[in-house]
Each structure stands twice: as C-alpha cells, then as structure tokens.
LOVOVEX-12590 format. One record per atom (N, C-alpha, C): z, y, x. Coordinates in Angstrom, 1 decimal. Example, Ala and Ser with C-alpha at 12.3 -4.5 7.8 and 13.67 -1.06 7.14 Angstrom:
// LOVOVEX-12590
     zz     yy     xx
    7.8   -5.7   13.2
    7.8   -4.5   12.3
    7.8   -3.3   13.2
    7.1   -2.2   12.8
    7.1   -1.1   13.7
    7.9    0.0   12.9
//
This chain:
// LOVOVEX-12590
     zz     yy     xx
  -13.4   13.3  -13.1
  -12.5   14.2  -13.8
  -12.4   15.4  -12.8
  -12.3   16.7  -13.8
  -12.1   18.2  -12.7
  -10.9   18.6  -13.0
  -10.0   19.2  -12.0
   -8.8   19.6  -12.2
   -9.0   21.3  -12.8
   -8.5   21.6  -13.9
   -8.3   23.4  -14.0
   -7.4   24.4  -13.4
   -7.4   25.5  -13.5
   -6.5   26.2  -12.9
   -5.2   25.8  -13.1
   -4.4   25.1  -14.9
   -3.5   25.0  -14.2
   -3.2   23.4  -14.3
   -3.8   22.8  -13.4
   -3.4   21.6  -13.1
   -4.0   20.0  -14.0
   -4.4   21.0  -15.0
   -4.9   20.0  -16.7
   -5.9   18.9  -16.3
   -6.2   17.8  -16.3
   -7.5   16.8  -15.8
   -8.4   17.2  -17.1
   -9.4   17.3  -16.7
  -10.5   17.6  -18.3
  -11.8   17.4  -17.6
  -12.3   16.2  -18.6
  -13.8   15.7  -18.3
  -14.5   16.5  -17.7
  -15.6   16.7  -16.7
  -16.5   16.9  -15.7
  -17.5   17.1  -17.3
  -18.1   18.3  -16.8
  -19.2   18.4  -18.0
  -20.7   18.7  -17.3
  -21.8   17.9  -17.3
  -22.9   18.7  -16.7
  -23.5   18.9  -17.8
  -24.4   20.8  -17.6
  -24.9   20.9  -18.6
  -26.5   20.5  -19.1
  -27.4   20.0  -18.0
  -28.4   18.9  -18.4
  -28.4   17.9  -18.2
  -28.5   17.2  -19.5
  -28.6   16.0  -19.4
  -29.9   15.5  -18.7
  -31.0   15.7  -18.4
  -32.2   15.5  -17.6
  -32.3   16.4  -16.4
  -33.1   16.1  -15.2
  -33.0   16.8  -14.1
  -33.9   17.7  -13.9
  -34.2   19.1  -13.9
  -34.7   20.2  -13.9
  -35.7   20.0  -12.9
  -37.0   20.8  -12.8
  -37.9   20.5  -11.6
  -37.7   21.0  -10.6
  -37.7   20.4   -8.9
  -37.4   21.5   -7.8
  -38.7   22.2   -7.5
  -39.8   22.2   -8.2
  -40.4   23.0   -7.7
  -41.2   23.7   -8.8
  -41.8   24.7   -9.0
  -42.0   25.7  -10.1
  -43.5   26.1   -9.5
  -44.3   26.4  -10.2
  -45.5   26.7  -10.3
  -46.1   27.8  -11.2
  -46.9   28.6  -10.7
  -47.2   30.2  -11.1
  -45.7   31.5  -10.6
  -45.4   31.2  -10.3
  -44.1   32.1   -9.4
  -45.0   32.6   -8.0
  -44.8   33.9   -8.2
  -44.9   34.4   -6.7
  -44.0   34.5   -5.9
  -44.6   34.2   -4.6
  -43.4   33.7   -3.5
  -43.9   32.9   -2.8
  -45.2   32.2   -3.1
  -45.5   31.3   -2.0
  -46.0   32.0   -1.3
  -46.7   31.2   -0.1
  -47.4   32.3    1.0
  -47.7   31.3    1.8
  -47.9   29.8    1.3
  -49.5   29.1    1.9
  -51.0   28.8    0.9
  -51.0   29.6    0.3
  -52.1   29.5   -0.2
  -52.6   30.9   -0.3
  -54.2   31.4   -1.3
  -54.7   32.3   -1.2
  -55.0   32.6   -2.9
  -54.4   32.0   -3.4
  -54.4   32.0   -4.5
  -53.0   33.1   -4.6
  -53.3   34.5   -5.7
  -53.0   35.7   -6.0
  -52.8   36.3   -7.3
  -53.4   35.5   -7.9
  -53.8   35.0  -10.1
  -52.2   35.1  -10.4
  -51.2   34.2   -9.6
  -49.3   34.0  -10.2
  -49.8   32.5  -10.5
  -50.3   32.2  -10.7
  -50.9   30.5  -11.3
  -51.8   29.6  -10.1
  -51.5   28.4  -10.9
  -52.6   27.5   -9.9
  -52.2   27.1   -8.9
  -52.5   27.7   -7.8
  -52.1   26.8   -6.6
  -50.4   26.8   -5.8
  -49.9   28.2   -6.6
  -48.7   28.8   -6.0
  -47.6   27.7   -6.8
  -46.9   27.3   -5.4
  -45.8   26.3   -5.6
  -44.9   26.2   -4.8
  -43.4   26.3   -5.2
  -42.5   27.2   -4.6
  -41.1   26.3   -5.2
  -40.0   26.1   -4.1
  -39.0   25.0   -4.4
  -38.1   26.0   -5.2
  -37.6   25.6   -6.5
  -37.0   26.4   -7.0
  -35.0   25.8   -6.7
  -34.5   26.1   -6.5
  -32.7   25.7   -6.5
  -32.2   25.3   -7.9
  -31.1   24.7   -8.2
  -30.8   24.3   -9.6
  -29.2   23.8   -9.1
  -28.4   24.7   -8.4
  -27.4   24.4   -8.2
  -26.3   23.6   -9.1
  -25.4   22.5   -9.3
  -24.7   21.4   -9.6
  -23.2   22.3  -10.1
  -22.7   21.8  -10.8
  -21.3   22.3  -11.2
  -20.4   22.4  -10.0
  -19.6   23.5   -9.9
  -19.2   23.9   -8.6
  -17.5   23.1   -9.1
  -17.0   22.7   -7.7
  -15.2   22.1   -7.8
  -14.6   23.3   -7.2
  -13.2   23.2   -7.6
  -12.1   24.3   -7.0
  -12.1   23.6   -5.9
  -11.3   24.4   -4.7
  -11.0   25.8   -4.9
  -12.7   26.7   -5.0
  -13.0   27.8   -5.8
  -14.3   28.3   -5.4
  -14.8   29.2   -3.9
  -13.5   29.7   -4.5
  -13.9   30.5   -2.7
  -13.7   32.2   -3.3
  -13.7   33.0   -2.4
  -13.9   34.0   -2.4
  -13.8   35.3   -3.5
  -12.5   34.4   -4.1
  -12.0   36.0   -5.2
  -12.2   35.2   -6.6
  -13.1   34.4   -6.5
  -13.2   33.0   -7.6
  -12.3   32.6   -8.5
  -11.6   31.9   -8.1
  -10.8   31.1   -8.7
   -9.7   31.8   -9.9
   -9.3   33.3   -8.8
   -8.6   33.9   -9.8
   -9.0   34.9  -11.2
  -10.4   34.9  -11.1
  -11.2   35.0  -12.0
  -11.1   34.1  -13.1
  -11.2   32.9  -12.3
  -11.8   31.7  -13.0
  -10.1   31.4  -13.8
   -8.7   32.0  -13.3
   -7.7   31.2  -14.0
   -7.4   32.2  -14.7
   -8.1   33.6  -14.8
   -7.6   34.8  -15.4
   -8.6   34.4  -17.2
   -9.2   33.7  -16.7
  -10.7   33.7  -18.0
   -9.8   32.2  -18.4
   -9.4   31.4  -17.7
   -8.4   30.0  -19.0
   -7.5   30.7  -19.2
   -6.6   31.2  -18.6
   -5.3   32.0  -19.4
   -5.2   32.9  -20.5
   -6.3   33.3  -20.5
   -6.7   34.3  -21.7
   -7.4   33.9  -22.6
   -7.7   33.0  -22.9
   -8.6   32.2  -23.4
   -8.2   30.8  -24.3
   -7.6   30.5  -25.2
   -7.1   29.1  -25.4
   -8.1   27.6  -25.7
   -9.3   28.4  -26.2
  -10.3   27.3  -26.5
  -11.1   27.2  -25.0
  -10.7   27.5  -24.0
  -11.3   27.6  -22.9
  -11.8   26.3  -22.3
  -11.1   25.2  -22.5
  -11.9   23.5  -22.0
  -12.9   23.4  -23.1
  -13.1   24.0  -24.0
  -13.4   23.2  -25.0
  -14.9   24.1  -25.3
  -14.6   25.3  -25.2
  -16.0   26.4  -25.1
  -16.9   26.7  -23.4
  -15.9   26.0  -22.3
  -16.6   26.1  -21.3
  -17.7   25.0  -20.9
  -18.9   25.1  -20.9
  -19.7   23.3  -20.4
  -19.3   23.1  -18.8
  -19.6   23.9  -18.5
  -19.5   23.7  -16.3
  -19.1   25.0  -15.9
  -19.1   25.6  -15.0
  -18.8   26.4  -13.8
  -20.0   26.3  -12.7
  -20.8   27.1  -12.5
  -22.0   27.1  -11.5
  -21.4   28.3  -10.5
  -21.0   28.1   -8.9
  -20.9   28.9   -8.1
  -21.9   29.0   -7.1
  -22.4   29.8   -7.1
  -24.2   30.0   -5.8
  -24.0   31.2   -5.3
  -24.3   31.2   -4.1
  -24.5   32.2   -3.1
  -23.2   33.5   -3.4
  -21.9   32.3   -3.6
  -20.8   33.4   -4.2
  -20.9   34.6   -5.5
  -21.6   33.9   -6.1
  -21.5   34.8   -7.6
  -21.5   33.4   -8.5
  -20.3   33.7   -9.4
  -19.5   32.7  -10.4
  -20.6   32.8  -12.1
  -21.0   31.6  -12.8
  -21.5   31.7  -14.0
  -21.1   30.5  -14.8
  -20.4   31.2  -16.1
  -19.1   30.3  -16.6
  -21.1   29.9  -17.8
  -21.1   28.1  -18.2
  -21.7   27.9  -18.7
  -21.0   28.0  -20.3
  -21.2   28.6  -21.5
  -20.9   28.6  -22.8
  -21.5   28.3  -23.7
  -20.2   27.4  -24.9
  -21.5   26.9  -25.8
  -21.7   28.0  -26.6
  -22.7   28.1  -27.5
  -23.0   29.5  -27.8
  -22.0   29.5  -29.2
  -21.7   28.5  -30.1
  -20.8   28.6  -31.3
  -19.5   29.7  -30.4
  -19.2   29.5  -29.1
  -17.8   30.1  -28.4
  -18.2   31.7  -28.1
  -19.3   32.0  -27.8
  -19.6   33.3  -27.2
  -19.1   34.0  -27.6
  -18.7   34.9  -28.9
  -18.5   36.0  -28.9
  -16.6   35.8  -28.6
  -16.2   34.7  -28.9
  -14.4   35.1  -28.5
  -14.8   35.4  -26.8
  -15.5   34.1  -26.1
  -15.5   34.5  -24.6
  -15.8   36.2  -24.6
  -16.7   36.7  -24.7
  -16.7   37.9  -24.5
  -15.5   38.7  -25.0
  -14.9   38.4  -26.2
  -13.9   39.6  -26.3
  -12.5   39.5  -25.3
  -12.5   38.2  -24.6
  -11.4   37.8  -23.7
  -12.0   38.4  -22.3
  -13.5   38.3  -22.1
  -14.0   39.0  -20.5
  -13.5   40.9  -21.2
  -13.8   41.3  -22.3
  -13.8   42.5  -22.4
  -11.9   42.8  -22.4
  -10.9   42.0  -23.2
  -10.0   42.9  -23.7
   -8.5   42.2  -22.5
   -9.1   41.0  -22.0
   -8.1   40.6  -21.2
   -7.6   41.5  -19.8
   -6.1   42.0  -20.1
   -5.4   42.7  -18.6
   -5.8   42.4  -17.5
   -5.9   41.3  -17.6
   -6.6   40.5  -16.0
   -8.2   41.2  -15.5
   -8.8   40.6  -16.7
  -10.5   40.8  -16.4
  -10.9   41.8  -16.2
  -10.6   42.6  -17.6
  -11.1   44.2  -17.6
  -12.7   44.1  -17.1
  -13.9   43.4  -18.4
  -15.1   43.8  -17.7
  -15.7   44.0  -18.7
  -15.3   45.8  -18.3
  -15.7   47.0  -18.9
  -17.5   47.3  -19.4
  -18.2   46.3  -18.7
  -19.6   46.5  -18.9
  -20.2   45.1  -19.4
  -21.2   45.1  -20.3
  -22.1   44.1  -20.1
  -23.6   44.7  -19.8
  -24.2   44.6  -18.6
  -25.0   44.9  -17.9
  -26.4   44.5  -18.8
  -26.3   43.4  -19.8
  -27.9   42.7  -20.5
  -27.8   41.8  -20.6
  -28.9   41.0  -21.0
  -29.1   39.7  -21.5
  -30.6   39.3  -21.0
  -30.4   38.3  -19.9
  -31.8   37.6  -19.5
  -32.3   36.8  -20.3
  -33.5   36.3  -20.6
  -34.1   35.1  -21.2
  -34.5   34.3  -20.3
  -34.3   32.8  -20.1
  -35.1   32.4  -19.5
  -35.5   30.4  -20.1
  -37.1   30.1  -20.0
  -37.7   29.2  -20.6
  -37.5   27.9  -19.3
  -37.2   27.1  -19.6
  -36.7   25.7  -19.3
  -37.6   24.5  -20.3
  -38.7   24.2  -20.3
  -39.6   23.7  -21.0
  -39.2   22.3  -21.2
  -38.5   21.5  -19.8
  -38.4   20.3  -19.1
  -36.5   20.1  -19.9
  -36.1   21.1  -19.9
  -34.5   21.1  -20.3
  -34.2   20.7  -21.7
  -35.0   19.1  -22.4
  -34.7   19.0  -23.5
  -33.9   19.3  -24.3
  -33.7   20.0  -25.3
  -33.0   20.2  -26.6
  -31.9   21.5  -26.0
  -32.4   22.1  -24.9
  -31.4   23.4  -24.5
  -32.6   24.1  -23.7
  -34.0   24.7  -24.1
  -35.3   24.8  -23.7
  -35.2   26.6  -23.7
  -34.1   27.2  -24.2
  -33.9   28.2  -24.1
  -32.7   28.5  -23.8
  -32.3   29.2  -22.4
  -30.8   29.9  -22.1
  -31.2   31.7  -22.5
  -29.8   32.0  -22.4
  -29.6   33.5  -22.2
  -28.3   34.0  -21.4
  -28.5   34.5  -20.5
  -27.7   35.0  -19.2
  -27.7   36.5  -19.0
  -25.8   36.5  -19.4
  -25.1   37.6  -19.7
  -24.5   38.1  -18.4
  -25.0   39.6  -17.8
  -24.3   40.0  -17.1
  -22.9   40.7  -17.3
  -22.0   40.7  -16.2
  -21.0   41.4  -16.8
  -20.1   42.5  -15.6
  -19.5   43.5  -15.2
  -19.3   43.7  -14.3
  -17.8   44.9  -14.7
  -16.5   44.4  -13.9
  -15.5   45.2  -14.0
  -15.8   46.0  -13.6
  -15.4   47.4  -13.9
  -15.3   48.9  -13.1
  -13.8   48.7  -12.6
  -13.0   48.2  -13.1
  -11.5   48.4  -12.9
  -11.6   47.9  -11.4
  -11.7   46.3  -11.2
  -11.9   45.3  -10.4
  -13.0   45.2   -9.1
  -14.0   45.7   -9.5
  -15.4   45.5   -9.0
  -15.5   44.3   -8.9
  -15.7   43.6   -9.6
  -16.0   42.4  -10.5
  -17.2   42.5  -11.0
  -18.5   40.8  -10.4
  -19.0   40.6  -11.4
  -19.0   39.3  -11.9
  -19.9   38.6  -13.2
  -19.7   37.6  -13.3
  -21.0   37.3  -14.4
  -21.1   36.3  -14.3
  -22.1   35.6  -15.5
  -22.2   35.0  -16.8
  -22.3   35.0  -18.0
  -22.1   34.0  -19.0
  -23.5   33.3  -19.0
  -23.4   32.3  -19.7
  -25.0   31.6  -19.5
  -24.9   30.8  -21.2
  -25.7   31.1  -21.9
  -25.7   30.2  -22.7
  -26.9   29.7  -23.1
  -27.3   28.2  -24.1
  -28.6   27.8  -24.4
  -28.7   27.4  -25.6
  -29.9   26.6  -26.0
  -30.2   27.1  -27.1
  -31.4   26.3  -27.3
  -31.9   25.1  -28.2
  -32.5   24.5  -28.5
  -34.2   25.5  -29.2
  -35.6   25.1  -28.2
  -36.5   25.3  -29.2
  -36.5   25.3  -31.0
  -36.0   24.3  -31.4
  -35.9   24.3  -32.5
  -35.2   24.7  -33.4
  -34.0   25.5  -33.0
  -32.8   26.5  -33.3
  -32.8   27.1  -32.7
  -33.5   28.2  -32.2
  -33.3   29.7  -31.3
  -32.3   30.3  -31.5
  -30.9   30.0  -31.8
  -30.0   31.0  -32.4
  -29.0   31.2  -31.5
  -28.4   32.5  -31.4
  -27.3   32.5  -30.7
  -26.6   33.5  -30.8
  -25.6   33.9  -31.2
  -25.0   35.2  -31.8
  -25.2   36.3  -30.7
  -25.3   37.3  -31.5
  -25.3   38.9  -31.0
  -24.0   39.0  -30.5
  -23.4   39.7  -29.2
  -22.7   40.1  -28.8
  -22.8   41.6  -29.1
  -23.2   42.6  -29.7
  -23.4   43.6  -29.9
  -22.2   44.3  -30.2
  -21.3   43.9  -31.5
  -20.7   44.0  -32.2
  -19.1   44.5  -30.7
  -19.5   43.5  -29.6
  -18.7   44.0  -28.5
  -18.7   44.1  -27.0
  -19.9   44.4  -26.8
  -20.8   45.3  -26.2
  -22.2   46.3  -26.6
  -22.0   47.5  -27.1
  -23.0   47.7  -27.8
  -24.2   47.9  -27.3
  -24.0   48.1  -25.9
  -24.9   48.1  -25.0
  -26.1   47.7  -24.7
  -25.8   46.4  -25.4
  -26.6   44.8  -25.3
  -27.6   45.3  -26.2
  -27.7   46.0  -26.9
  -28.4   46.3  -28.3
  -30.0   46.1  -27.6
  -30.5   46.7  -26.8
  -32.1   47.0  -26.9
  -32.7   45.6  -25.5
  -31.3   45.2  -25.0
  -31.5   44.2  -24.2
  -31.7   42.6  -25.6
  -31.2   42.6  -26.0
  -31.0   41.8  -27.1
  -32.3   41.9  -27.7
  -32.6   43.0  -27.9
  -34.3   42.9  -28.8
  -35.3   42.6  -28.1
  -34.9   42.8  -26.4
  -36.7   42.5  -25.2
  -36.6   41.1  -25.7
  -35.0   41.2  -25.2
  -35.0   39.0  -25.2
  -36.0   38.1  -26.5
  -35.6   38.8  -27.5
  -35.9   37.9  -28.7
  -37.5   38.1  -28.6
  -38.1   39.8  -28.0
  -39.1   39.9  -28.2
  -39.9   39.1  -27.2
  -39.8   39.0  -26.0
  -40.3   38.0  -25.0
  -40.1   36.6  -25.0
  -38.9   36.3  -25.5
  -38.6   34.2  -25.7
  -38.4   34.0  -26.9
  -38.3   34.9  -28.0
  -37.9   34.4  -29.1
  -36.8   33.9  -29.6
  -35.7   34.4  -28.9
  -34.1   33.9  -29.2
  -33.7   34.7  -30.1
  -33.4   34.2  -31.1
  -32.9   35.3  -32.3
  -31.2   35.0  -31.9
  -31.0   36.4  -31.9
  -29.3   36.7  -31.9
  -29.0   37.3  -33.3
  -28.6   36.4  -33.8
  -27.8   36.5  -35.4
  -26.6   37.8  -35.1
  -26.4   38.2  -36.3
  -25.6   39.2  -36.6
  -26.2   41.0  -35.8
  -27.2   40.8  -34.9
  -28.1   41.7  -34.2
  -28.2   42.9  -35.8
  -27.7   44.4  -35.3
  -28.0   45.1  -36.3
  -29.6   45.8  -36.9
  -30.2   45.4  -35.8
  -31.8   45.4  -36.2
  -32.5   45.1  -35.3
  -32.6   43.5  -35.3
  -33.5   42.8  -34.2
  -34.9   42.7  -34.5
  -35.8   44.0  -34.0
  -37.0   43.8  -34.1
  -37.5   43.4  -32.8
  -39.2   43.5  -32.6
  -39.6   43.6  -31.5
  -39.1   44.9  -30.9
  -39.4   45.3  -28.9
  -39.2   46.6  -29.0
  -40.6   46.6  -27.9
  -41.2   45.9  -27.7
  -42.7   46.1  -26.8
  -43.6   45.9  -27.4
  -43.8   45.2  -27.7
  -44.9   43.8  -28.3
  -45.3   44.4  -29.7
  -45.7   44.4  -30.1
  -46.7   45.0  -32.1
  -45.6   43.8  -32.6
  -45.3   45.1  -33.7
  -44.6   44.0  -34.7
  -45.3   42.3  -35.1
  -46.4   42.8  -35.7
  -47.2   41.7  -35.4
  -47.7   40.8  -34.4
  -47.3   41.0  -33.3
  -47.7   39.8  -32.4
  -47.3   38.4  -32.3
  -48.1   37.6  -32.0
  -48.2   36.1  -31.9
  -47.3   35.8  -30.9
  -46.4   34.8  -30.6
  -45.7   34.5  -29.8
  -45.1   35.4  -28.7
  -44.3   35.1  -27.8
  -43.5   35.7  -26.7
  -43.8   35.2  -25.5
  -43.9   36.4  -25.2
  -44.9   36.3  -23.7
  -44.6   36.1  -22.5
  -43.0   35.6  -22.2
  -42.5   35.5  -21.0
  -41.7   34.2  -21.4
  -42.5   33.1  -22.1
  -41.9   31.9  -22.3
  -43.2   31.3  -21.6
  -43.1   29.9  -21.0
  -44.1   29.1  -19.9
  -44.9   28.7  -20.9
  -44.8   28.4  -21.9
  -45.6   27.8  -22.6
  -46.9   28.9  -23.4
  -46.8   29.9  -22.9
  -47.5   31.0  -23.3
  -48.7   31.8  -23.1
  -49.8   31.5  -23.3
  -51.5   31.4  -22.5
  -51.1   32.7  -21.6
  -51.7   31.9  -20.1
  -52.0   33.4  -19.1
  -53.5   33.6  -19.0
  -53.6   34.8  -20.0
  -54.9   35.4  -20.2
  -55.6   34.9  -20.7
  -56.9   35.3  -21.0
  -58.1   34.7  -21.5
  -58.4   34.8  -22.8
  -57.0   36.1  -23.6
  -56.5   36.5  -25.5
  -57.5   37.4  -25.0
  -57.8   38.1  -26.2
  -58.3   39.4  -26.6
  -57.3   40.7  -26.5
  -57.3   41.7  -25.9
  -56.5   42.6  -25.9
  -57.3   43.7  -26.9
  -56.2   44.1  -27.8
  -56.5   45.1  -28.6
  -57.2   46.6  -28.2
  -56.6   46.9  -27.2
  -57.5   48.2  -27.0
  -58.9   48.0  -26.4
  -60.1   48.6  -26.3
  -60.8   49.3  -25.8
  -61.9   47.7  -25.1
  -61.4   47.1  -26.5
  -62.7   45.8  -26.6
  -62.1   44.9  -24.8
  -61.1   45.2  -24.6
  -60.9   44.5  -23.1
  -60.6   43.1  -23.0
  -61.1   41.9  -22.4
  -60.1   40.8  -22.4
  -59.4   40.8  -20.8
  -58.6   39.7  -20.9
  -58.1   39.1  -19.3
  -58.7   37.8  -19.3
  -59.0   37.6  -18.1
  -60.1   36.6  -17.6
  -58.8   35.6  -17.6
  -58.9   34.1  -18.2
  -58.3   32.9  -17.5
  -58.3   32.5  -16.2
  -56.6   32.2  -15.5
  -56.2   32.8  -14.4
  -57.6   31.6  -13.8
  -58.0   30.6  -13.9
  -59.5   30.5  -13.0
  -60.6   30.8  -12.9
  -60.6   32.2  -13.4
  -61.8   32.9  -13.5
  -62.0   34.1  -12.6
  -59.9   34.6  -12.6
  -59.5   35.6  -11.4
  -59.8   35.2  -10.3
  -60.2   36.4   -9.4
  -60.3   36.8   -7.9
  -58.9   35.8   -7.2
  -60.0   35.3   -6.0
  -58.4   34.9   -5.1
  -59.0   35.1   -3.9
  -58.0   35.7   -3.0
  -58.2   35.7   -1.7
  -57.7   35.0   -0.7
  -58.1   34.7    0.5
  -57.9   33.8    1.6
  -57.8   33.9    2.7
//
C-alpha cells in the first residue's frame, strides 16, 4: 500500500505488468563497437525507472498534493507516479486525460500555462500498452515542469485529443499519429503532416523496416542496414 498526500492508503499500482528490456538495440550511444548503420551491433542499457514513494524530493510532492486536491478522480485516473533524475511523470489512464489536463491547466495551485507536445514512443515487449504518449507541460507562473504519460494498446490506438485544451498540441498531435499511429480522437483534423497521405505505416515505431523500401524520388533506395558502411 502507498500513502497520498493526504494520508489516504490506496493500492500500489505498477504500470507494466511484464518487465521492459534493459537493454535496447539500434539506439545511438554506444561506443564499443564500429558499427554506425543505428542497427546491429549497437547495444546500450536502457533505465525503466519503478514507481517512485513520498516524500519525492525537491519541490515534488507539493505538486504532486496540488494535482490530488484539485482533482477528485485523482486515485482512480492516476496508475503510478515515476520520479527520475528529479523530474515528476504522473502515469494516466487515457479514458481520465482530458479532466487531468484541465485541472494541470485551470487549477490556482498548478497554473501550467503551456503544453510543450506530445512524444510517441513504441514499447513492442509492453504487452497490450505497446503504445504510450508523453505530455509535456510547463508553468510560466511557477517555473514548473512536469509530465503526463499515457498508453495505449496496438490494437486500440486511441487516446483523446487534448487540443480542445491546449491548442498548441495541434501539429504535435498530427507528427505523433503520423510517426506511431496513435489516433487522438476528437483531433480537429488529424492528418498526416510529413509522411504522403498515402504512406504505408509509421516510421518511428520498432517494428518498422530500416531501409531497403523504395524511395519515391529520383529512382533512389536505402540499402538494408547490413549492406551499410561500418567503420572500425
């Protein structure tokens, strides 16, 4: 059991149920090998920090009791609490998203005046939550920042548009869907915004061929990353 800010006992929630891999492959960053392709031989320990306990530390907590106070479905829409390298990321289920946002946006306490974007990121190994999206957010009042994180089953990509209260989010909202394929419902025109309308899958999901397609212009392909140059 985790205690809340104010005192409440409420189940320990982790949000994978399977254990994430510590080490990640095709990421730049290593630097014992000679391999230069992003693929193959490059292998690099990735962190997957654990649900963080009060007290958090460092300006934390009163964040963290400003976002339950203002908030009433707050045990119930929050999964975990991740604190790393002192920056706070409240895990949400995505049915809760858009109240959490209008409580980080309209609450006296929070005041966070900006949502900075929306990351995509592919978790292949993260059964039935294979897709998150991670909301930045940042008070100007406060100088406050903070995180939302939410996920999202391959098989249901869905996760509501925050648009509606951050408008900001608008062209950030469209890379995401256009790169991982997370459709944000209620989005007021979620097309591609890189990629040909027509294109085949999203290209910054793992599961997505590196190289060796045909590229449209000027008869060119990309060689399959074991065909690329490596140096040593």
């Amino acid at each position: 059991m985790s205690t809340g800010g104010g005192g409440e006992n409420v189940p320990e929630r982790r949000v994978h149920d399977l254990p994430l891999p510590t080490y990640g492959r095709g990421m730049f960053g290593a630097n014992d090998t000679g391999d230069t392709s992003g693929y193959g031989r490059l292998r690099r320990p990735v962190p997957f920090p654990g649900p963080a306990q009060r007290p958090y530390g460092e300006g934390l907590d009163e964040i963290a009791d400003a976002f339950e106070g203002g908030y009433d479905d707050y045990h119930t829409a929050i999964e975990q609490v991740v604190v790393h390298r002192g920056e706070i990321t409240f895990h949400v289920r995505r049915e809760s998203l858009l109240d959490a946002v209008r409580v980080l946006r309209d609450d006296e306490i929070l005041r966070f005046e900006m949502c900075l974007g929306v990351s995509g990121v592919h978790y292949p190994q993260d059964v039935g939550r294979e897709l998150h999206a991670v909301y930045h957010f940042l008070s100007i009042t406060n100088n406050n920042r903070l995180r939302l994180e939410v996920s999202c089953p391959d098989s249901d990509p869905h996760i509501p548009s925050i648009v509606e209260v951050y408008p900001t989010n608008n062209w950030h909202e469209r890379e995401t869907f256009d790169f991982f394929g997370i459709v944000f419902d209620g989005h007021p025109a979620l097309t591609r915004i890189q990629m040909p309308d027509d294109w085949v899958g999203h290209p910054q999901r793992k599961d997505y061929p590196l190289g060796g397609i045909p590229v449209e212009y000027k008869g060119a392909t990309i060689p399959p990353p074991d065909e690329r140059r490596a140096y040593h």
